[in-house]
C-alpha positions in Angstrom: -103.8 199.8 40.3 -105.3 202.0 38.4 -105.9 205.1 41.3 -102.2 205.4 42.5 -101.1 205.0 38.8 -103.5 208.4 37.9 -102.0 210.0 41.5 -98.4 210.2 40.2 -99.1 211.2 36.7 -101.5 213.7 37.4 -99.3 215.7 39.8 -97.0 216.4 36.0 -99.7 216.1 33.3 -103.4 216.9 32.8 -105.1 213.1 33.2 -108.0 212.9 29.9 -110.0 209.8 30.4 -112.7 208.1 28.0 -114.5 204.6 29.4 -113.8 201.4 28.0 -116.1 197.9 28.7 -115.0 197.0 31.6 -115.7 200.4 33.4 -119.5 200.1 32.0 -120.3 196.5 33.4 -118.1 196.9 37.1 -119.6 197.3 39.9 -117.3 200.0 41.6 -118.4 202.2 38.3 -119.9 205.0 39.9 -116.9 205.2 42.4 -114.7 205.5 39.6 -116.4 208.2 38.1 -116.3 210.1 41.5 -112.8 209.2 41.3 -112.2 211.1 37.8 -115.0 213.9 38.6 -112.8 215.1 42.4 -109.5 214.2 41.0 -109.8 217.4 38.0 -109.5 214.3 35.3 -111.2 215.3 32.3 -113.4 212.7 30.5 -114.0 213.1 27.0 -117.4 211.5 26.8 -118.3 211.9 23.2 -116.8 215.6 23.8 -113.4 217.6 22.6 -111.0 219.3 24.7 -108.5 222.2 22.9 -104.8 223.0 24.4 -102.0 224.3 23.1 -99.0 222.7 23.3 -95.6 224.7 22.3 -97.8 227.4 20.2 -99.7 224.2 18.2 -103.1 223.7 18.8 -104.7 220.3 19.8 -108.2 218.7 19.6 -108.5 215.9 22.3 -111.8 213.8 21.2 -113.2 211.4 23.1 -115.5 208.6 21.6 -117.2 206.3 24.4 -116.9 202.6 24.5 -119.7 201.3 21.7 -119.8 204.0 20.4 -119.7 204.6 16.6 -117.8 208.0 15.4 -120.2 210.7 14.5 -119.3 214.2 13.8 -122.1 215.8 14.9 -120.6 214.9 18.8 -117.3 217.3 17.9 -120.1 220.1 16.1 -119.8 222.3 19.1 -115.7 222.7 18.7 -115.4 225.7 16.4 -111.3 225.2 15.9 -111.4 221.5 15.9 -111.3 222.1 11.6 -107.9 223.8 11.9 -106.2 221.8 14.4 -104.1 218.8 15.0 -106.9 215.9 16.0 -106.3 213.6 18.7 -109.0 210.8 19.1 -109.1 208.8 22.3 -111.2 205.5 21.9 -111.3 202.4 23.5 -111.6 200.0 20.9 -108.5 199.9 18.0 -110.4 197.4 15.8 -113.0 199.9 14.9 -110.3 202.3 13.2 -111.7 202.0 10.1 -114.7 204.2 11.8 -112.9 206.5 12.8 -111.2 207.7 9.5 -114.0 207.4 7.4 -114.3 209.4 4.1 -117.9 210.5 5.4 -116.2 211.9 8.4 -115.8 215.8 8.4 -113.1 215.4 11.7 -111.0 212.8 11.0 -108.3 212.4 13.4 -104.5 212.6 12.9 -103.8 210.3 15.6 -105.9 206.9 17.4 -104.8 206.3 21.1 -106.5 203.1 22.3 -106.6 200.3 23.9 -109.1 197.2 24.6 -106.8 194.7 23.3 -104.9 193.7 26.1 -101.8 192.9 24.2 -103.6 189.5 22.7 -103.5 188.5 26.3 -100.9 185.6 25.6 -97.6 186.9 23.4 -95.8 184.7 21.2 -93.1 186.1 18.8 -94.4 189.9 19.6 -98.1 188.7 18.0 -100.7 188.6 20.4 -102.7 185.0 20.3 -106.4 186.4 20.9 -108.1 189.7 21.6 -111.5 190.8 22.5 -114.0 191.7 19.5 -110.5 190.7 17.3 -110.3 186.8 17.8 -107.2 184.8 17.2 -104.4 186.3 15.8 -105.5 189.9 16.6 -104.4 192.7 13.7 -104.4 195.5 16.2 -103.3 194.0 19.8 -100.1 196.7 20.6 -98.1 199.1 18.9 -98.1 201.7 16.4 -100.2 201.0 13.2 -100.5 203.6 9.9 -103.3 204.4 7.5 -102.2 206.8 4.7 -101.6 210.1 7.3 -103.5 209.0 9.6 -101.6 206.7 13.0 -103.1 204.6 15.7 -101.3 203.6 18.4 -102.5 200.6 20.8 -101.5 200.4 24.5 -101.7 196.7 25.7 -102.6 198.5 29.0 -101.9 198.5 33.1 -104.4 195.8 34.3 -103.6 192.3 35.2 -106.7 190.7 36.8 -108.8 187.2 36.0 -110.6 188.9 33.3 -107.0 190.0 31.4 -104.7 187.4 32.7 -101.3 187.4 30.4 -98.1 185.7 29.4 -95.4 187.3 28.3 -97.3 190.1 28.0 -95.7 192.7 30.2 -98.2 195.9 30.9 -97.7 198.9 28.5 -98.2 202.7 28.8 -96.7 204.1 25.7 -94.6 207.2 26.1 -95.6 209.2 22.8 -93.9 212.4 20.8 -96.4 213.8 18.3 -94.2 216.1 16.1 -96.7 218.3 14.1 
C-alpha cells in the first residue's frame, strides 16, 4: 500500500520520509530504502531539509525512530534559528522531548504518527496504543502545547500487526499559516 500511495503523491509534492518501528524490524527493509533512495524521496535521518514555500522559509527535521531529540543533529543547518521548524517523528508520545526548554531548535510544528489511531475507536478515543497503553493521550488529531502543535496521523496501514475498528486510515491534509 504504501509504494502506489508515494507514486501518486510524489508526481505533485516532494515525498520527506523519516523511519518508524516497523520499517527497522521488517524484513523487506532494505528494499524499502531502495525504494525511497531511486524514487528522489528525501529521508530526514536525524537531518534538516530547508524550502521555501510562498517567500517563508521552512526547516524540515527529521528525528529517527528511538531516537531522543538532540540539537547537535540540526547543528549543521545555519538558518534553521530563523525559520519556521517542522519536526517529523515517529513517535507523538515523546512530545515532551521534543519541546524541551534545553532544546535550542524547538519546533513549531510535530507531524507523527505510531499510534495507529488506538487501533480500536470508541466515541473518537482510541482504546490502546503502542508505548501509550489504554486510553492513549496522543492516538489522532491535532494536539497544542503553548505555541508549539502536534498533529497525529492514525496512518495508511491495515495489516495483522495494526488491525482496526472503526478506525478508518488517516492522512491529514494540513495548512501551516505562518
Amino acid at each position: 500500500m504504501f509504494f502506489p500511495f508515494i507514486d501518486k503523491i510524489s508526481k505533485f509534492s516532494n515525498v520527506y520520509y523519516v523511519n518508524g518501528n516497523h520499517e527497522e524490524g521488517h524484513s523487506s527493509r532494505k528494499e524499502l530504502y531502495r525504494y525511497i533512495e531511486n524514487h528522489n524521496i528525501k529521508y530526514l535521518s536525524n537531518k534538516t531539509d530547508n524550502i521555501t514555500i510562498k517567500n517563508k522559509d521552512i526547516t524540515l527535521m527529521g528525528l529517527d525512530d528511538g531516537r531522543r531529540f538532540e540539537t547537535y543533529y540540526f547543528k549543521d543547518n545555519e538558518s534553521i534559528k530563523n525559520n519556521y521548524r517542522i519536526l517529523l517523528s515517529h513517535r507523538p508520545e515523546k512530545w515532551n522531548n521534543y519541546i524541551s526548554p534545553e532544546h535550542e531548535y524547538n519546533p513549531d510544528l510535530i507531524l507523527s504518527g505510531h499510534a495507529h489511531g488506538g487501533q480500536f475507536r470508541f466515541f473518537n478515543q482510541g482504546l490502546v496504543a503502542p508505548d501509550q497503553g489504554l486510553l492513549p493521550t496522543y492516538d489522532a488529531g491535532l494536539y497544542s502545547f503553548n505555541e508549539i502543535h502536534m498533529i497525529v496521523s492514525r496512518g495508511i496501514g491495515n495489516s495483522i500487526l495494526s488491525y482496526r475498528f472503526n478506525n478508518k486510515p488517516h492522512v491529514p491534509i494540513i495548512t501551516v499559516n505562518i
